[in-house]
C-alpha positions as CSV (number, residue, x, y, z in Angstrom):
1,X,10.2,0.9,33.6
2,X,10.3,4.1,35.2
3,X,13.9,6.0,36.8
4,X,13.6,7.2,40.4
5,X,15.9,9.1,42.2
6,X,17.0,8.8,46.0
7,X,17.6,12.8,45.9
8,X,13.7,13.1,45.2
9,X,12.2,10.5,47.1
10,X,13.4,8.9,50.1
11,X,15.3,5.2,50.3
12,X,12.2,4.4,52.5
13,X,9.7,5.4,49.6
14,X,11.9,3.8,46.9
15,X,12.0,0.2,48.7
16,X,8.4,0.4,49.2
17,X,7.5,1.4,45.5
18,X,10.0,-1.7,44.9
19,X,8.3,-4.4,46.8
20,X,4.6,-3.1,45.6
21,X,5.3,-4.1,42.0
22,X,6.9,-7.2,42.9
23,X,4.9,-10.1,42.4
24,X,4.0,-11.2,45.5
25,X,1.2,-14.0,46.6
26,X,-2.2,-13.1,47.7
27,X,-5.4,-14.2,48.6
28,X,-6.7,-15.1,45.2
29,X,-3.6,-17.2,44.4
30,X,-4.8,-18.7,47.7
31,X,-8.3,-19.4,47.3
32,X,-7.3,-21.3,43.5
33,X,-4.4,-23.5,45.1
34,X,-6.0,-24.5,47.7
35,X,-9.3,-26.4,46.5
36,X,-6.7,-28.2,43.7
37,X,-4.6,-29.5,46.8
38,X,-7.5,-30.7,48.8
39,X,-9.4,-32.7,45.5
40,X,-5.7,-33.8,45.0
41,X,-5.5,-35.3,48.2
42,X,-8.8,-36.9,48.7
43,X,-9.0,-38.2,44.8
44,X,-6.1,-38.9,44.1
45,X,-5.0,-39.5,39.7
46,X,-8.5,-38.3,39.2
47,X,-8.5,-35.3,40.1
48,X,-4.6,-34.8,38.5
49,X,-6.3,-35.9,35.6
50,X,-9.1,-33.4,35.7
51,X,-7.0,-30.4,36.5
52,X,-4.5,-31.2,33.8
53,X,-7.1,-31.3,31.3
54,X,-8.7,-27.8,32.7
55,X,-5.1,-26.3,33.1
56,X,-3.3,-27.8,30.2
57,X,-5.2,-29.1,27.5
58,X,-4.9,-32.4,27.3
59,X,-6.9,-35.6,27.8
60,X,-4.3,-37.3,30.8
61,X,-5.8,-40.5,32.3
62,X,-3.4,-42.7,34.9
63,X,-2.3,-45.0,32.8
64,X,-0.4,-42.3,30.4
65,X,0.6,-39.6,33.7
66,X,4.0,-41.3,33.3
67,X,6.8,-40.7,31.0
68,X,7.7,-44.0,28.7
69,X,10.7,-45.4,27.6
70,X,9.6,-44.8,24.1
71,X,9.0,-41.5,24.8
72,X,12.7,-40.9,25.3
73,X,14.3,-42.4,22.9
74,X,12.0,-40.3,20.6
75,X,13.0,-37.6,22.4
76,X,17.3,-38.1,22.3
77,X,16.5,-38.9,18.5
78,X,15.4,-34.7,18.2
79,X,18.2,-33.1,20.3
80,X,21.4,-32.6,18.5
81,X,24.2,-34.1,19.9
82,X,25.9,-30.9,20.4
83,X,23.9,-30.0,22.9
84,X,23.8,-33.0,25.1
85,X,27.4,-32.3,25.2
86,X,27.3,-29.0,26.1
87,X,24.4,-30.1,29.0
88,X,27.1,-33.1,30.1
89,X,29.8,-30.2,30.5
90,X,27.2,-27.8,32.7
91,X,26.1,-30.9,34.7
92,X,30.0,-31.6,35.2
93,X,30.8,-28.0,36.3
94,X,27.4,-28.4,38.5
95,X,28.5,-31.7,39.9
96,X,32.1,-30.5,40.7
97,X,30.3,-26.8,42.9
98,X,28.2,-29.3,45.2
99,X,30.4,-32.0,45.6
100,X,33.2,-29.6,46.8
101,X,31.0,-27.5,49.1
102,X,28.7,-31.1,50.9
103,X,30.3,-31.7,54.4
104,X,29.6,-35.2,54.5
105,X,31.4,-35.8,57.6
106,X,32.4,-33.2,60.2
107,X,35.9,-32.9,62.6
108,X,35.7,-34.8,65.4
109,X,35.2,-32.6,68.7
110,X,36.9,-34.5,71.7
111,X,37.1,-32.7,75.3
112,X,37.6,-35.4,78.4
113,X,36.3,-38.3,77.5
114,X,33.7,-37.1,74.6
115,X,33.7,-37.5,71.3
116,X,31.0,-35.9,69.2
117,X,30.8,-35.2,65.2
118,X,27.9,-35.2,62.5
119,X,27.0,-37.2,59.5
120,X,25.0,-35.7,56.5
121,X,22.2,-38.3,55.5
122,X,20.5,-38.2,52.0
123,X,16.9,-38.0,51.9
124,X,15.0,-41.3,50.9
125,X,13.2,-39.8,47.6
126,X,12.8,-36.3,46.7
127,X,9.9,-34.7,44.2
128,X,11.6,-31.8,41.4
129,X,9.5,-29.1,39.9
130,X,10.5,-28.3,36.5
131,X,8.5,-25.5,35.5
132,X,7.4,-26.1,31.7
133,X,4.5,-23.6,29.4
134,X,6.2,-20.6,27.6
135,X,9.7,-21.8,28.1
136,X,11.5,-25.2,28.7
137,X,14.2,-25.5,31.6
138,X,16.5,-28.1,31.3
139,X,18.9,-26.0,33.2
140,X,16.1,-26.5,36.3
141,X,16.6,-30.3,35.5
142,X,20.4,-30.2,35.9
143,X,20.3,-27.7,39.1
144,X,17.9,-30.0,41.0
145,X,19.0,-33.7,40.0
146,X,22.4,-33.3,40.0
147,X,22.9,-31.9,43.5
148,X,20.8,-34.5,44.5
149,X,22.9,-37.5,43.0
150,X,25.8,-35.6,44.6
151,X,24.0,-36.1,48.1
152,X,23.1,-39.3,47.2
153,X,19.2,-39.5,46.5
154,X,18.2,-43.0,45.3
155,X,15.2,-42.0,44.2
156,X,13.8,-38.5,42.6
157,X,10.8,-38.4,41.1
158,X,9.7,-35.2,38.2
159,X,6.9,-33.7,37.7
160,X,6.8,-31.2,34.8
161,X,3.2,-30.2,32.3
162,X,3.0,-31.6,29.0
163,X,2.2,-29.8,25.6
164,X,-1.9,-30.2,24.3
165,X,-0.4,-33.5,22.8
166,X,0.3,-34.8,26.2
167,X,3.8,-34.7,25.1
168,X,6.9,-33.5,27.5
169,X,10.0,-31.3,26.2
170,X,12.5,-33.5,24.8
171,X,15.2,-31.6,26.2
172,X,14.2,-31.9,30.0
173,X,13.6,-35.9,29.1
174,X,17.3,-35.9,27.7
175,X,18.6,-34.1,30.7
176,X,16.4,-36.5,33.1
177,X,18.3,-39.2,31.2
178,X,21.9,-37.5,31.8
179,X,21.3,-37.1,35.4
180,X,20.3,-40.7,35.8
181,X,16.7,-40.3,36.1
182,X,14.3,-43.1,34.6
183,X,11.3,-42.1,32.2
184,X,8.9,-43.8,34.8
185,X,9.9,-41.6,37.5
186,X,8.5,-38.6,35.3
187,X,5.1,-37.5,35.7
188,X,3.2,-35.1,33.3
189,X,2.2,-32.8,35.8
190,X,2.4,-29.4,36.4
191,X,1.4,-26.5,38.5
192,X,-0.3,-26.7,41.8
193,X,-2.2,-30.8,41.1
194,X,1.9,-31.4,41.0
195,X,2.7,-29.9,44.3
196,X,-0.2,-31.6,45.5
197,X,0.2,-35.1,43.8
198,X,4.1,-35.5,45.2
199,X,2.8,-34.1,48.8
200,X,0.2,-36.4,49.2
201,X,1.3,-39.3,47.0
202,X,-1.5,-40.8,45.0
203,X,-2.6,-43.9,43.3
204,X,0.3,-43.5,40.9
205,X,2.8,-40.9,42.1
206,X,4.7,-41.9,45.4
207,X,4.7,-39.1,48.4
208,X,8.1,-38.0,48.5
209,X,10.6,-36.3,51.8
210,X,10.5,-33.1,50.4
211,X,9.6,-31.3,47.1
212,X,12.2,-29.0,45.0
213,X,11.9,-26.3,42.2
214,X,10.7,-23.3,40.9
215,X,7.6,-22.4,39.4
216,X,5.3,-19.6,39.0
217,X,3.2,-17.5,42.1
218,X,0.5,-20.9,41.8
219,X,3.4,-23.4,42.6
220,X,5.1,-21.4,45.0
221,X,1.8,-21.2,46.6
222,X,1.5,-24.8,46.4
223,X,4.7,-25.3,48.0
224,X,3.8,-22.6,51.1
225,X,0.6,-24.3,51.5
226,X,1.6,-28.4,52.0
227,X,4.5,-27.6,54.2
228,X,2.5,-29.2,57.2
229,X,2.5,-32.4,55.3
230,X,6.2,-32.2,53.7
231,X,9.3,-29.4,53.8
232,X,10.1,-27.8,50.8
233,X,13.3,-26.4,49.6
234,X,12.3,-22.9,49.4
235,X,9.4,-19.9,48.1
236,X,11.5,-19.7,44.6
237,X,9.7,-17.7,41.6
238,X,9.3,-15.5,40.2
239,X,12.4,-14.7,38.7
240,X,14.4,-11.4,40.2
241,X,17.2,-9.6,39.5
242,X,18.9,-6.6,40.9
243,X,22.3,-4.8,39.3
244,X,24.4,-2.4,41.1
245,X,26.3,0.0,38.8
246,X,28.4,2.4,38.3
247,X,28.6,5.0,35.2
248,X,32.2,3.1,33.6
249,X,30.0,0.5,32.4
250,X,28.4,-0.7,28.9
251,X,25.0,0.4,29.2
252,X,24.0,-1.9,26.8
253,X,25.9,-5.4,28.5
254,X,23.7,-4.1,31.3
255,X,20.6,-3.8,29.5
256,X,21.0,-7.2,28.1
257,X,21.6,-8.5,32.1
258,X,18.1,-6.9,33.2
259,X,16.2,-8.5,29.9
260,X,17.6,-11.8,30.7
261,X,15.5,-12.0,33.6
262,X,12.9,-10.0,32.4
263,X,11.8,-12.6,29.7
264,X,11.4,-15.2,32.3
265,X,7.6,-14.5,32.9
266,X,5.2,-10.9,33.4
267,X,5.6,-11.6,36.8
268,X,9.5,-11.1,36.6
269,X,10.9,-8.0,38.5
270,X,14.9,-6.2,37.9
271,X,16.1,-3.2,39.3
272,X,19.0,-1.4,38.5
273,X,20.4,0.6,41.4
274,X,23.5,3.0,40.3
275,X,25.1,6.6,40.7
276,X,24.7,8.4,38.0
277,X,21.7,9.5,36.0
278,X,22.9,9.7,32.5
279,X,24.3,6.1,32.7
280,X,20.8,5.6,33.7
281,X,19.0,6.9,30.8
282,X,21.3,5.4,28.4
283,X,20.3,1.8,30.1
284,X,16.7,2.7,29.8
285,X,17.1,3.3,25.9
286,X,19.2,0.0,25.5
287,X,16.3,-1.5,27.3
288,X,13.7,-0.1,24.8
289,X,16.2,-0.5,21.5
290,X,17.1,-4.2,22.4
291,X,13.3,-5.8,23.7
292,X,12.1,-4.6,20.8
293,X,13.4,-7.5,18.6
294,X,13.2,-10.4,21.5
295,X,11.1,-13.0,20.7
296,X,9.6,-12.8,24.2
297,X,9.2,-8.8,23.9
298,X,5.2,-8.9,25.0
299,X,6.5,-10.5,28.4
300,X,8.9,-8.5,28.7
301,X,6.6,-5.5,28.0
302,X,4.3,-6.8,31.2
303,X,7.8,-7.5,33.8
304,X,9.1,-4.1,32.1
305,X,6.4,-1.9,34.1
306,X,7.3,-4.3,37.8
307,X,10.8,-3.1,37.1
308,X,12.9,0.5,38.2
309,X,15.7,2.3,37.9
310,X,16.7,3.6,40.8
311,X,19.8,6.8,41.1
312,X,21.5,7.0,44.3
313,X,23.9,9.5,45.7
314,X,26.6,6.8,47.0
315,X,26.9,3.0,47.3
316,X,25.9,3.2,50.8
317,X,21.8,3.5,50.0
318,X,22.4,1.0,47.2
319,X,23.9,-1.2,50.4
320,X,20.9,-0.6,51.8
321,X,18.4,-1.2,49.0
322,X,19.3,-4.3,48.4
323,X,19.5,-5.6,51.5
324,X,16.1,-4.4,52.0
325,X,14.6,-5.5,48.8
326,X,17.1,-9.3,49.5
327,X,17.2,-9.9,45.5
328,X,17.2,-13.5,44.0
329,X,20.2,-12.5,42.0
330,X,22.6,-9.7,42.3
331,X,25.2,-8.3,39.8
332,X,27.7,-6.0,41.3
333,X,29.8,-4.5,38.3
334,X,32.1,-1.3,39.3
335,X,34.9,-0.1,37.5
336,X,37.2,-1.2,40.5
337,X,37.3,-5.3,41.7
338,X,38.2,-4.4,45.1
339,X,34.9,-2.1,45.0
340,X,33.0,-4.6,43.9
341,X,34.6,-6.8,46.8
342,X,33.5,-4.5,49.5
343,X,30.0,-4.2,48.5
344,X,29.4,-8.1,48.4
345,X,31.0,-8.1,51.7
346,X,28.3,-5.8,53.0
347,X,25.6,-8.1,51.2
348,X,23.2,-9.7,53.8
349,X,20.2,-10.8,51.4
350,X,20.6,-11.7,48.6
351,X,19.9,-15.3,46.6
352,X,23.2,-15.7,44.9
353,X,25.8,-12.8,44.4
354,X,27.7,-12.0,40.9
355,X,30.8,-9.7,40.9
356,X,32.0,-8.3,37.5
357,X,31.2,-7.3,34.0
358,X,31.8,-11.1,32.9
359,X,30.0,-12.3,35.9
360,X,26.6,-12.0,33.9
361,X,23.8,-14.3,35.7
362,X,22.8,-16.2,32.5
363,X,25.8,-17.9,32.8
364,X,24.8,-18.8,36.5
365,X,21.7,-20.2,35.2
366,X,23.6,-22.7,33.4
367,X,26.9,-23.8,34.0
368,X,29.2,-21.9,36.5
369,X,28.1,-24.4,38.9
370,X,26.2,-22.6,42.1
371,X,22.8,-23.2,42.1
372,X,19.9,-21.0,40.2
373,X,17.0,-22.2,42.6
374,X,17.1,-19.3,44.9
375,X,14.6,-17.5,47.3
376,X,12.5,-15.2,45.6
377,X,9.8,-12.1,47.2
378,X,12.0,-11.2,49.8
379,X,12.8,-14.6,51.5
380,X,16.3,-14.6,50.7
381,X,16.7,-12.9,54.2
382,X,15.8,-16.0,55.8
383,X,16.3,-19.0,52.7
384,X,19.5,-20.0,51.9
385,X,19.9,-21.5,47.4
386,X,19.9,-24.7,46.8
387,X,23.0,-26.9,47.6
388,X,23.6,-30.4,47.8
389,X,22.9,-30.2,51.7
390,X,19.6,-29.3,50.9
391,X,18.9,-33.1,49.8
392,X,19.6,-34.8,53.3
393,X,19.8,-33.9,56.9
394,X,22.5,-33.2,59.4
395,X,23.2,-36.7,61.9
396,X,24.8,-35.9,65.4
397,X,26.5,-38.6,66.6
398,X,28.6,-38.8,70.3
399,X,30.6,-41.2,72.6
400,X,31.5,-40.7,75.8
401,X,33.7,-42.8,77.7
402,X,33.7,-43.6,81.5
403,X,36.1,-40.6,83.0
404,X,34.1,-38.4,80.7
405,X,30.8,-39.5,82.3
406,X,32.1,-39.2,85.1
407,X,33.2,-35.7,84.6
408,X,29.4,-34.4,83.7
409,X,28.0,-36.6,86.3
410,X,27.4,-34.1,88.8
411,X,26.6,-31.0,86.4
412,X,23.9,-33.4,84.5
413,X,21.9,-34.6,87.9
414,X,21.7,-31.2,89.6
415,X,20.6,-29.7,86.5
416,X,18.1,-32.8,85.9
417,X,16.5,-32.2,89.3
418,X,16.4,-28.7,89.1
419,X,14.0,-29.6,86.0
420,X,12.3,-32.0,88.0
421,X,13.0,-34.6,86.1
422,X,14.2,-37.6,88.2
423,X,14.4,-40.3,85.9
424,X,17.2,-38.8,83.9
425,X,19.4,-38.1,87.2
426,X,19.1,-41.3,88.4
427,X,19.8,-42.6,84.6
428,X,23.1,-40.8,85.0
429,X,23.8,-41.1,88.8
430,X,23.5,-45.4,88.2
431,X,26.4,-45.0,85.9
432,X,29.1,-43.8,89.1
């Protein structure tokens, strides 16, 4: 991780050197993903089953790409009891965010005989991505199924790689469980083949409305490439993080804030943005000092050199930064609130906003309820996080009485024949 200063080189060159370490899809990502999605969706299990024994190790045929009921309770015999209470309490604070921020019905409009308003609709079934490999995320479990219980989904379906031993996490089975997902709707699939298998559906994994989750620059590729055949929720991974600071801070709270991203994967990317140099430095030695002795320190190593520091002269060019660079997450920690206030009310792009020196985004990931499945490479300028809207679809729905037909009558038919189109001025004009 280098430091840059604004005063040396220009808020232009710093965004650019910004994006060109970010890990951003290209052409060879593209010429992998996309003969694994086309064998997926001419063969079908076979060719999940070949690619998960290329990609992961083990020997999957059909009959074993689902998750058993055996395999379960095996799996809520190994996790303490502790922590499925503390996942029930993050699910509950999860549950209480979406539920409270769903319109499910909107205020009636009424003007002269009209009435319209909107319903939100639930999608039929929905397919979750829950990344798996170096790391487990049961958090990714708990931010995708529980929104989508609180938008009423009937039926979500996981798909998530196994171990060599063809074995899933125990934890993400345990949270599946909590969030009222059934072992046969797990599938022990990962990267691309699972993009592919709940886009296409195949002999054993059902197509699904739309597909959720996270994953690595081969998933999200996934995701870009099927959305002719289904929507997705968003382009989300890798994992980004960008920190505005000032010098009244604890340089090593901050420091800890950048790793926690950092550890995610070598394709991670954080970048402080502050105003003074020396607070600077002194985060760049808490960085070294404190990766040193992470278990994860030879990732970190590899996201470390993606990552900057950058100095500005005022909060202005951090504004500006950011909103050019439109982080997944952003911490904005000044020594004054109402500071930090004003800068997230100048914040245009940015995946999910964090104000304070508590506010760190670990606990986001967790349990403070908003949603950790954010736009990631930029695309937080046009992709709104994950909500429990995400899972259905806005219904219109208007009545209009006689006086109020009557009232558009005449508006409606010259406009209709203006557009040549007879049929629906006469379907109007029968009406007076």
């Amino acid at each position: 991780m280098k430091i840059i200063s604004e005063q040396k080189i220009g808020m232009e060159e710093i965004l650019e050197m910004i994006k060109s370490k970010r890990a951003l899809l290209c052409d060879s990502v593209d010429t992998i993903v996309q003969p694994i999605l086309d064998a997926v969706r001419v063969e079908g299990d076979s060719a999940i089953c070949r690619y998960t024994q290329k990609f992961d190790g083990w020997a999957m045929t059909p009959e074993t790409m689902r998750v058993t009921q055996e395999e379960l309770e095996e799996a809520m015999d190994i996790i303490d009891p502790i922590v499925i209470t503390d996942l029930k309490k993050c699910a509950e604070n999860i549950r209480r965010f979406h539920d409270q921020t769903l319109v499910r019905k909107s205020r009636i409009v009424q003007s002269d005989g009209i009435r319209a308003w909107s319903v939100f609709r639930p999608l039929e079934n929905v397919g979750l991505y829950v990344p798996g490999g170096s790391a487990t995320y049961p958090s990714t479990v708990l931010m995708l199924a529980v929104p989508a219980q609180v938008a009423g989904v009937q039926n979500a379906f996981i798909c998530t790689p196994a171990s060599r031993e063809g074995k899933c996490a125990p934890i993400v089975l345990v949270v599946a469980d909590i969030c009222g997902i059934k072992p046969e709707n797990i599938f022990k699939i990962g990267g691309a083949q699972a993009i592919g298998a709940m886009a296409f559906g195949t002999q054993t994994v059902p197509k699904v409305c739309k597909i959720f989750g996270p994953g690595n620059g081969f998933v999200t590729e996934a995701k870009l490439l099927v959305q002719k055949y289904v929507p997705i929720d968003m382009p989300a991974g890798p994992s980004e993080l960008a920190v505005i600071a000032d010098e009244f801070q604890n340089p090593e709270w901050i420091a800890a804030d950048l790793l926690s991203q950092l550890e995610h994967g070598p394709d991670s990317q954080t970048i402080l943005i502050t105003n003074n140099q020396k607070f600077a430095e002194a985060v760049m030695a808490e960085l070294e000092k404190q990766s040193a002795s992470l278990q994860r320190k030879e990732i970190i190593e590899k996201s470390m050199a993606r990552s900057l520091i950058v100095v500005v002269k005022n909060w202005g060019e951090a504004i500006s930064i950011t909103n050019g660079y439109a982080p997944e997450h952003l911490e904005i920690v000044l020594k004054e609130k109402s500071e930090e206030d004003r800068l997230a009310s100048l914040i245009t792009n940015a995946g999910s906003v964090f104000l304070g020196k508590y506010s760190t985004e670990p606990l986001g990931d967790y349990a403070t309820g908003p949603n950790h499945t954010l736009p990631t490479s930029g695309f937080a300028k046009s992709y709104s996080g994950l909500n429990a809207s995400s899972f259905g679809r806005v219904m219109s729905i208007q009545r209009v009485s006689k006086k109020g037909c009557k009232k558009l009558a005449d508006t409606v038919e010259r406009l209709a024949r203006m557009e040549g189109l007879d049929a629906h001025a006469e379907a109007v004009k029968k009406r007076q």
